[in-house]
C-alpha positions in Angstrom: -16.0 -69.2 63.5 -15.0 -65.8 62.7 -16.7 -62.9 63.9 -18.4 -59.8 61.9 -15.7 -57.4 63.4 -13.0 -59.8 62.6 -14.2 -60.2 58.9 -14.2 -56.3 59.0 -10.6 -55.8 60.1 -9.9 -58.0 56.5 -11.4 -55.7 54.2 -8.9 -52.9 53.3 -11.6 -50.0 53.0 -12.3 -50.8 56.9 -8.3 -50.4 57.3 -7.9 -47.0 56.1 -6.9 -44.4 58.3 -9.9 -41.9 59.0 -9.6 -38.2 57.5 -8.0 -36.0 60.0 -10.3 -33.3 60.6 -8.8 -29.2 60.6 -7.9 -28.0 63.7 -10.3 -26.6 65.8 -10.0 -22.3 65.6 -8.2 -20.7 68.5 -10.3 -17.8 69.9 -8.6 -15.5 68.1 -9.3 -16.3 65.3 -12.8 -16.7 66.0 -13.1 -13.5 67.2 -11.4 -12.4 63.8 -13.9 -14.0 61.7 -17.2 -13.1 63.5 -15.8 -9.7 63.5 -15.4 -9.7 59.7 -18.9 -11.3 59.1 -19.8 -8.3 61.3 -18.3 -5.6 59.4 -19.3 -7.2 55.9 -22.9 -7.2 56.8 -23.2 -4.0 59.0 -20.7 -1.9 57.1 -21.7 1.5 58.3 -22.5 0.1 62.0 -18.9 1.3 62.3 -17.7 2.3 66.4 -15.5 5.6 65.8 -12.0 5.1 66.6 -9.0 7.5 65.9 -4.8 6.9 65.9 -2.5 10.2 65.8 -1.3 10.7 62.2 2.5 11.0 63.5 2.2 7.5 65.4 0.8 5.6 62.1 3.5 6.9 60.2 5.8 5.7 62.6 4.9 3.5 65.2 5.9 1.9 68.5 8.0 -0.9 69.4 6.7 -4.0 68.6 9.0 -5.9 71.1 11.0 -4.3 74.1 13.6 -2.4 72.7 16.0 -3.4 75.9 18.0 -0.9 77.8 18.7 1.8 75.5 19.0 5.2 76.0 16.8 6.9 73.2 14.8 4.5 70.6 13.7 6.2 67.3 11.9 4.7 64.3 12.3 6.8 61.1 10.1 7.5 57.8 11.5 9.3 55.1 12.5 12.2 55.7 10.7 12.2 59.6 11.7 10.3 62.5 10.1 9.2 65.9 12.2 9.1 68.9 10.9 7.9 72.0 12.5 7.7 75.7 11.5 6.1 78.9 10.2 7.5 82.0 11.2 6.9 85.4 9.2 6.4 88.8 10.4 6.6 92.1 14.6 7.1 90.8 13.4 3.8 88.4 13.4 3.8 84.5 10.3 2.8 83.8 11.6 1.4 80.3 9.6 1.5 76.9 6.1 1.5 76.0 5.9 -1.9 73.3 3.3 -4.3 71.5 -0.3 -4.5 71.5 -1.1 -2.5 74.7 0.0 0.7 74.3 -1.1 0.6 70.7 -4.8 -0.3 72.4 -4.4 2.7 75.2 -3.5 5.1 72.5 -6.7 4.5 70.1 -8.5 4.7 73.1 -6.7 7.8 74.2 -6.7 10.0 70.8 -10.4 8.9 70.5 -11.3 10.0 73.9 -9.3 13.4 73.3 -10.2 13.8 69.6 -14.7 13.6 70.7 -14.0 15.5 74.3 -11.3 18.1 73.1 -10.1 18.1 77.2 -6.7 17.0 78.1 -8.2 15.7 81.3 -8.9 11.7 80.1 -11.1 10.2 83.0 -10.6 6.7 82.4 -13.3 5.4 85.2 -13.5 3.7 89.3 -12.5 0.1 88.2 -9.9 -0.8 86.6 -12.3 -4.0 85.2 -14.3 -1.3 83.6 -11.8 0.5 82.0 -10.3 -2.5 80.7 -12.9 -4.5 78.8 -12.9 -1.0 76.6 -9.8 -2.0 75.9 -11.5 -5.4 74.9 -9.4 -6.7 77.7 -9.7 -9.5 80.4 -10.2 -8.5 84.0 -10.7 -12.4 84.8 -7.6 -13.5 84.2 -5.0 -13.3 87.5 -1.4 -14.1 88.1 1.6 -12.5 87.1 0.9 -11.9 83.4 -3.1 -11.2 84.0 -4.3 -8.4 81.7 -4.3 -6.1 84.8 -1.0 -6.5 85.7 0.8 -5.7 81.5 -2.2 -3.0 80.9 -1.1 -0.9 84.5 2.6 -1.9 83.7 2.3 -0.6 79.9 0.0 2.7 80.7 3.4 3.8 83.4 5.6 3.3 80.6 3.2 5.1 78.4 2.1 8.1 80.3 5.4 8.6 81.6 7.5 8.1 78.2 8.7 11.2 76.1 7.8 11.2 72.6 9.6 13.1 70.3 9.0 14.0 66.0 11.8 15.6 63.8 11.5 16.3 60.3 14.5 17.8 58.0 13.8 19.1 54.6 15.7 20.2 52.0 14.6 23.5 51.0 17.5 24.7 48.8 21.0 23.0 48.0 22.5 24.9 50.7 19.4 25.5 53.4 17.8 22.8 55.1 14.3 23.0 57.3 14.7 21.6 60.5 11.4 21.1 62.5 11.1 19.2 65.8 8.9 19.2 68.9 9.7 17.1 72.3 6.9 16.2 74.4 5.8 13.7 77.6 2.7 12.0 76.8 1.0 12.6 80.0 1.6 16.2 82.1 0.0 14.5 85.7 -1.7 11.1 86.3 -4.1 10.3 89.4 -4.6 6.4 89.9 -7.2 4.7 92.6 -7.7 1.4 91.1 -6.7 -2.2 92.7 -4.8 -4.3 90.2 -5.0 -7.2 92.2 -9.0 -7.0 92.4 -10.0 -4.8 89.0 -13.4 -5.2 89.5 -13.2 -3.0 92.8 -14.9 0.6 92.5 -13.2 3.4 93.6 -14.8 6.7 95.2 -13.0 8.7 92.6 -12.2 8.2 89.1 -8.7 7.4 87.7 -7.7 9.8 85.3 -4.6 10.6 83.0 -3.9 14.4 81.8 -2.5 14.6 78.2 1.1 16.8 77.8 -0.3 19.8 76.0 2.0 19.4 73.1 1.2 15.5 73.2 -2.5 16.8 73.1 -2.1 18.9 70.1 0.3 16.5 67.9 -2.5 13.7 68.3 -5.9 15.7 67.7 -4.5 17.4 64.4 -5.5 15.1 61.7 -6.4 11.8 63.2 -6.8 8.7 61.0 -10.1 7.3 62.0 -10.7 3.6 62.4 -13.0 1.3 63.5 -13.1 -0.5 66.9 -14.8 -3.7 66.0 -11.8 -4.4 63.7 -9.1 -3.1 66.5 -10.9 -5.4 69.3 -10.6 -8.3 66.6 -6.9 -7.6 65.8 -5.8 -7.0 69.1 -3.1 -10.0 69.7 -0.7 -8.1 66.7 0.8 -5.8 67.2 2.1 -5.4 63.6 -1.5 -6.3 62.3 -3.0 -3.4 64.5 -0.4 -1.2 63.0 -1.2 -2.6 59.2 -4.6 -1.6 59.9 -4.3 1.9 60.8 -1.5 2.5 58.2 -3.4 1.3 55.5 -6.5 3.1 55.7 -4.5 6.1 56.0 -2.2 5.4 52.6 -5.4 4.1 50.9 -6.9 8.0 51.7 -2.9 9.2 50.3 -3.7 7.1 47.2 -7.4 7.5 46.0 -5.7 11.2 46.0 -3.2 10.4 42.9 -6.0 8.0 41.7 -2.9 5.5 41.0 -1.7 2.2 42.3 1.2 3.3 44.6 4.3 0.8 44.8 5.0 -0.1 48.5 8.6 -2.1 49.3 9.1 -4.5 52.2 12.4 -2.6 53.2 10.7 0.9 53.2 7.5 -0.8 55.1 9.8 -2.6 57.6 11.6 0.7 58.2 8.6 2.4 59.1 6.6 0.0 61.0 9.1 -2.9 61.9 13.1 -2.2 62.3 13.4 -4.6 65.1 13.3 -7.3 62.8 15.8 -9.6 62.1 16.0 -8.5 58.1 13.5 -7.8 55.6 12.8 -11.3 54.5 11.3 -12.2 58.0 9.4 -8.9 58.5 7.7 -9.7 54.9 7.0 -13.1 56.2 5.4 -11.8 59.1 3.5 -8.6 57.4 2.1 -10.6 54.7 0.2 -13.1 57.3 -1.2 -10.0 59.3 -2.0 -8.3 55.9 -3.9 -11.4 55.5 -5.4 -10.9 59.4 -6.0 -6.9 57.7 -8.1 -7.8 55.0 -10.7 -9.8 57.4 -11.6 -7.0 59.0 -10.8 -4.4 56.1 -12.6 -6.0 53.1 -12.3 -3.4 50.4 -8.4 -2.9 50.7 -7.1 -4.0 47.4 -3.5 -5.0 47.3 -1.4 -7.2 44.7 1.6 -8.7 44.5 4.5 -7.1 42.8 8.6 -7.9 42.8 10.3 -6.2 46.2 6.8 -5.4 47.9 3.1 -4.8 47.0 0.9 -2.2 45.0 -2.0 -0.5 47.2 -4.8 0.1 45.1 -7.3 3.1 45.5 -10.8 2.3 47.2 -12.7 3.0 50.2 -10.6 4.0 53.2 -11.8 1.3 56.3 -13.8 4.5 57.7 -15.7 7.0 54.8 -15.2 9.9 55.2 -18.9 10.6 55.9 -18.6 8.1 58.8 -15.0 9.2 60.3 
């Protein structure tokens, strides 16, 4: 006599395979969604964060440019170079991807409210990271504290350089340029191998006093909730910053503005292997971009995109 779960296993609706169910979220982007429910419902609950103009018009290396001697990033008719530092006889080498980009909101926001070169970043390391929206938990070789100390040596110790050449007649051409080290002296007590150790003193970085001036003359504002959430891009952090400050650029034509992948990748992404995998790569943090930025408006068009006017990420009332 046959039993009811062998009579089961006949019937072909008991045989079909069950619906596979999505895959669970990764934490980023949970984190990427809670902080776009956060923003859409709290919109003016915005935490004040500022980028230098110069370094959203061209950033920093995404990946580790390698041993190079000088690495530059151009825009137009302006171009960033940017050179290591050295410790103890050692290159240091570059400054790259999302850590420096975090230490330098951080940094122009701190020097942009307190006007001081003089950045006090805190006793503990822990502290000073989970600003950062950083980890102190994590240990090993790649903890958080051990890239974040590794990245702010090759950032403070780096020299960062602008040029700009324009044309002023057919036979005269204006050359600007200034040269600069991001930080002038740096005093350090913390413990990366125990973060959450206090220090008598505090750890504190002094800005280069042309550094100082290039980044607290005309700083894009942005908000942190939206950094914190975009924080494992590098190129999406960048996206962010750079298109709050070209949708400010455009509401002042009031026109759609036409912007090409080549141009974009040459300003934001020239490490990449050609234009078709940078606008691979751009269009999925774009995507990351308009979680957190709701009101940019972008549409397709042949060779790149059209940026639309509307509100800038921070109003102006806000920034």
């Amino acid at each position: 006599m046959e039993s009811l779960g062998d009579i089961l296993k006949t019937m072909p609706e008991m045989r079909r395979p069950k619906k596979r169910l999505p895959p669970p979220l990764t934490p980023a982007i949970e984190k990427l969604v809670a902080a776009s429910i956060e923003i859409r419902t709290y919109p003016d609950a915005i935490e004040r964060a500022f980028m230098a103009r110069q370094l959203v018009q061209c950033t920093l290396p995404h990946s580790n440019p390698g041993n190079v001697p000088v690495w530059t990033r151009r825009n137009g008719n302006s171009l960033l170079t940017l050179q290591p530092g050295s410790r103890q006889g050692k290159v240091l080498g570059y400054p790259y991807g999302v850590l420096p980009r975090l230490l330098l909101f951080w940094l122009v926001t701190e020097a942009v409210q307190g006007k001081q070169r003089r950045i006090y970043l805190g006793k503990s390391l822990a502290t000073f990271m989970r600003q950062l929206g950083l980890d102190p938990g994590r240990g090993g070789k790649r903890s958080d504290a051990t890239r974040l100390k590794n990245q702010m040596d090759r950032l403070f110790r780096a020299r960062i350089g602008f040029e700009r050449v324009t044309s002023v007649s057919p036979n005269v051409m204006e050359e600007e340029w200034v040269d600069m080290p991001v930080g002038s002296e740096t005093h350090f007590w913390w413990d990366v191998k125990n973060p959450s150790q206090d220090t008598i003193w505090e750890s504190w970085v002094e800005l280069g006093e042309k550094f100082f001036e290039a980044i607290t003359a005309y700083p894009v504002p942005a908000d942190m909730r939206a950094l914190r959430a975009l924080k494992n891009s590098a190129l999406a952090l960048d996206l962010y910053v750079w298109a709050t400050y070209r949708v400010h650029q455009v509401n002042k034509k009031r026109a759609a503005q036409f912007i090409p992948w080549d141009g974009l990748m040459g300003q934001l992404g020239s490490e990449y292997s050609n234009v078709k995998d940078f606008k691979r790569k751009a269009k999925a943090a774009l995507h990351k971009v308009r979680g957190v930025y709701p009101a940019l408006k972008i549409s397709q068009s042949n060779g790149g995109f059209l940026l639309h006017p509307g509100p800038t990420a921070v109003p102006p009332a806000l920034a």
